[in-house]
N, C-alpha and C positions, 0 to 999 in steps of 0.2 A: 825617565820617559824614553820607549824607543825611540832612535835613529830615525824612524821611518812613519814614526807618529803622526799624526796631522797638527799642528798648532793652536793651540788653545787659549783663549783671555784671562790671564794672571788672575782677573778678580772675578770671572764668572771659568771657574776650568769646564764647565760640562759643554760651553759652546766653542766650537771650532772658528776660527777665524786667521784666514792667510792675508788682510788686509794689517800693515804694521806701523807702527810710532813713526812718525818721523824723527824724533828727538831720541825717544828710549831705545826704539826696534823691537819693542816687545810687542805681541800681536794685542789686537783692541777689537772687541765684538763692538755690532753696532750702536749698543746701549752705550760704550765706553769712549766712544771715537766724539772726537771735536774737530771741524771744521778748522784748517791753521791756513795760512796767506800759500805755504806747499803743502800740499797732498793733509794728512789727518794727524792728529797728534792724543795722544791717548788722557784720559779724563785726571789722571795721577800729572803728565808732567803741565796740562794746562793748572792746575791748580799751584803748582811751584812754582811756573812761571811767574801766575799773577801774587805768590806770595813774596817773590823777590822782587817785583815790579819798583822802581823808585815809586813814592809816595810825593805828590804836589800840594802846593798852601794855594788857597785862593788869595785875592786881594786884601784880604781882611785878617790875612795869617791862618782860616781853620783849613784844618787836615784834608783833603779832599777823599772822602769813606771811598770803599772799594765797590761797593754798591751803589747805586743812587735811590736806594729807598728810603725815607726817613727814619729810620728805626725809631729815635727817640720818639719825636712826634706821634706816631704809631705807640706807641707803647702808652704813653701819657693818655691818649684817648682811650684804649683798650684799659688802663687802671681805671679810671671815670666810666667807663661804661660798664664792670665787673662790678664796679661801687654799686653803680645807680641800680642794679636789678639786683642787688644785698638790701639797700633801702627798701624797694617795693617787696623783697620778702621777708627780711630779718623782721621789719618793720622798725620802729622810731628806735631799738634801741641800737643798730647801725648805725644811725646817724650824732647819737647822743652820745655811743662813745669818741665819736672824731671830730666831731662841731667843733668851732671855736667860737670860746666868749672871754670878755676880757676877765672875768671871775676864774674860766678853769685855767688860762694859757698859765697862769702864775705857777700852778703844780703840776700841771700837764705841758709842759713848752712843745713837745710832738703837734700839737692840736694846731698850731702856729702853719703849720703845714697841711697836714691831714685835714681839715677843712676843706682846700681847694679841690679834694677830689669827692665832696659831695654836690648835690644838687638836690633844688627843690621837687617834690615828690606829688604836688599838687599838679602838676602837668609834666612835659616835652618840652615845651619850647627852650625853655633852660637850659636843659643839659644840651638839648641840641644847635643851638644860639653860638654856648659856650665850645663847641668841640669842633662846629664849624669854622670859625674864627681861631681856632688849634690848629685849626688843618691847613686852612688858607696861611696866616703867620709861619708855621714849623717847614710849609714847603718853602718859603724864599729865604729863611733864616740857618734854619739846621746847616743847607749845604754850605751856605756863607760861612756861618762862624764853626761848624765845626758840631760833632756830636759832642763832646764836652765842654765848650762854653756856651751851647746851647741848652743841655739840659741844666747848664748853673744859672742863667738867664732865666728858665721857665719857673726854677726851683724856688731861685730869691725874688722873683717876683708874687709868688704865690704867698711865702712869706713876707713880703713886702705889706700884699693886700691885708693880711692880719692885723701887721703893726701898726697901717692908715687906720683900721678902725679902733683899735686899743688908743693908738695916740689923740685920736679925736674923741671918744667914749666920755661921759661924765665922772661919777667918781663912783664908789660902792653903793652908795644913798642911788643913784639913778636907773631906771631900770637896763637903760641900753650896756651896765658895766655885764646882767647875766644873760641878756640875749644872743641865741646861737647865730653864727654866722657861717655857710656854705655855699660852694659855687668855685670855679675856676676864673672866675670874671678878676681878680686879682692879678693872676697869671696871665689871660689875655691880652688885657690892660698894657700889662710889664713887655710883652712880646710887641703889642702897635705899637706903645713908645720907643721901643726898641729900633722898627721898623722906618721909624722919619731920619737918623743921624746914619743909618745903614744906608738908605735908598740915597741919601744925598752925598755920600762918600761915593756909591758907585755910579753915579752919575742919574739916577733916577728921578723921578718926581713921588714927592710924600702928600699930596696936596690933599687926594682921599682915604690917605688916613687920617688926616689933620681933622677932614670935615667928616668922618665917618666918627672920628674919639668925641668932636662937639657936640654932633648929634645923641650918642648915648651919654655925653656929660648932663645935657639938658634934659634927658629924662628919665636918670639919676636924681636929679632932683624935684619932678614933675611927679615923678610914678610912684606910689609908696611899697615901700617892700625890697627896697634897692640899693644894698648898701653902696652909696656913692664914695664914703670912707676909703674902705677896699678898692674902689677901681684908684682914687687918688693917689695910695699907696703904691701898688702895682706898676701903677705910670711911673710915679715916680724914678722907683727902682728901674726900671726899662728903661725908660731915658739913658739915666746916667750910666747903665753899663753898655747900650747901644754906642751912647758916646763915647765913650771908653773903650769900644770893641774897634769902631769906625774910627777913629783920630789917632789911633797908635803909631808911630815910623814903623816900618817893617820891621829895623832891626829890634826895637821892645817887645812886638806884638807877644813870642808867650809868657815874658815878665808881668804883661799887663792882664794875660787871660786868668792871671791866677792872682796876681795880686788886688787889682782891683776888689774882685768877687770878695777876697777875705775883707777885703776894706768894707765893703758895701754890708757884709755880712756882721762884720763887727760894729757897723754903725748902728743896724736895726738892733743887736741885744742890747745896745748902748739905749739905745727910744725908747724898748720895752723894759730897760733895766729903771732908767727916771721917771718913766709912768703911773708903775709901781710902786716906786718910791715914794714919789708924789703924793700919793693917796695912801701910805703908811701900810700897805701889802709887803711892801718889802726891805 
């Protein structure tokens, strides 16, 4: 470049620009320029910046994201809602390949899962019940514990929900062992139980969660069509890894974010492994 050139933006050259880095000194058009505490800093060293930035734990041990957007949570609803408009086109055989019943989990164990991200296809309210209550949970949770003991909380909860119904199910003779079961209500479940040993760690009050889980407990068993099994399971798992998330000493916390989960995780194969068994499937 000549001597006598005018100055140009590294990452756009066709615009001229004599406003420069505070940090690099290399010139930054107006698309490139970042506002800094002096003068401008170009959009390359603000990103290094914040890549070198120290990283903070919240009170709970999880990683504090660089964003504050929930990605997990966001994504969990966005797989459920890609789901739901596959059902109402695919039609039933979308749903029939990822149902869970305690007949296919046995050769299928994926379905153990893949359940929680269908919903009934008879209305809205469902999916939308379910993904509100995602949304409400995943915003005061995700930042607490962290985008990866969050989505292991959401995951083994949803699994959770399966094994509550497998483990309460009758035996092959009953019809409840081939009936499909769908819904994220497993997972929700797992995230409010979650929500009471969290809130009372960080000094909060759980009280409408307490009375928000009793109200859908009673008509769970009121309303037909409502696998109450699943929300039991769910809770269950939520519970105990909330308590486990919330009772750690600082210095355990990430002994416990991984170890627990595998414990938890190996207890459900363990339920679904004597169920099985139980009834001579396995």
């Amino acid at each position: 470049m000549p001597a006598d050139a005018p100055p140009v933006c590294p990452r756009h050259p066709d615009r001229v620009s004599y406003v420069r880095c505070q940090r690099c000194g290399r010139p930054a058009c107006p698309e490139c320029q970042r506002p800094a505490p002096v003068g401008i800093q170009c959009v390359d060293c603000v990103r290094e910046a914040a890549r070198r930035a120290p990283r903070t734990t919240t009170v709970l041990g999880g990683r504090t994201p660089r964003s504050a957007t929930p990605v997990v949570t966001y994504t969990l609803i966005g797989i459920c809602a890609v789901s739901f408009v596959l059902q109402l086109t695919v039609g039933q055989a979308w749903s029939q390949q990822w149902a869970f019943s305690a007949a296919s989990g046995v050769v299928e164990p994926w379905r153990f899962l893949t359940a929680a991200f269908l919903h009934s296809t008879s209305g809205v309210l469902h999916i939308l019940f379910n993904m509100w209550a995602l949304w409400l949970t995943g915003q005061a949770l995700e930042p607490l514990l962290g985008r990866g003991r969050f989505v292991t909380l959401a995951l083994l909860s949803a699994v959770g929900g399966s094994i509550g119904w497998l483990a309460l199910a009758g035996d092959p003779g009953d019809q409840s062992w081939y009936q499909g079961v769908v819904g994220a209500s497993g997972m929700v479940f797992g995230l409010f139980g979650a929500l009471i040993p969290v809130l009372r760690r960080i000094g909060g009050s759980a009280r409408q969660i307490v009375v928000l889980l009793a109200i859908n407990g009673v008509i769970g068993f009121v309303v037909p069509g409502i696998a109450w099994q699943a929300h039991l399971g769910g809770l269950v798992v939520g519970m105990a890894l909330g308590a486990a998330f919330a009772r750690a000493p600082r210095e355990r916390q990430p002994l416990v974010g991984w170890a627990v989960p595998a414990a938890v995780g190996l207890a459900l194969a363990g339920i679904a492994v004597a169920k099985y068994a139980s009834v001579g499937w396995f």
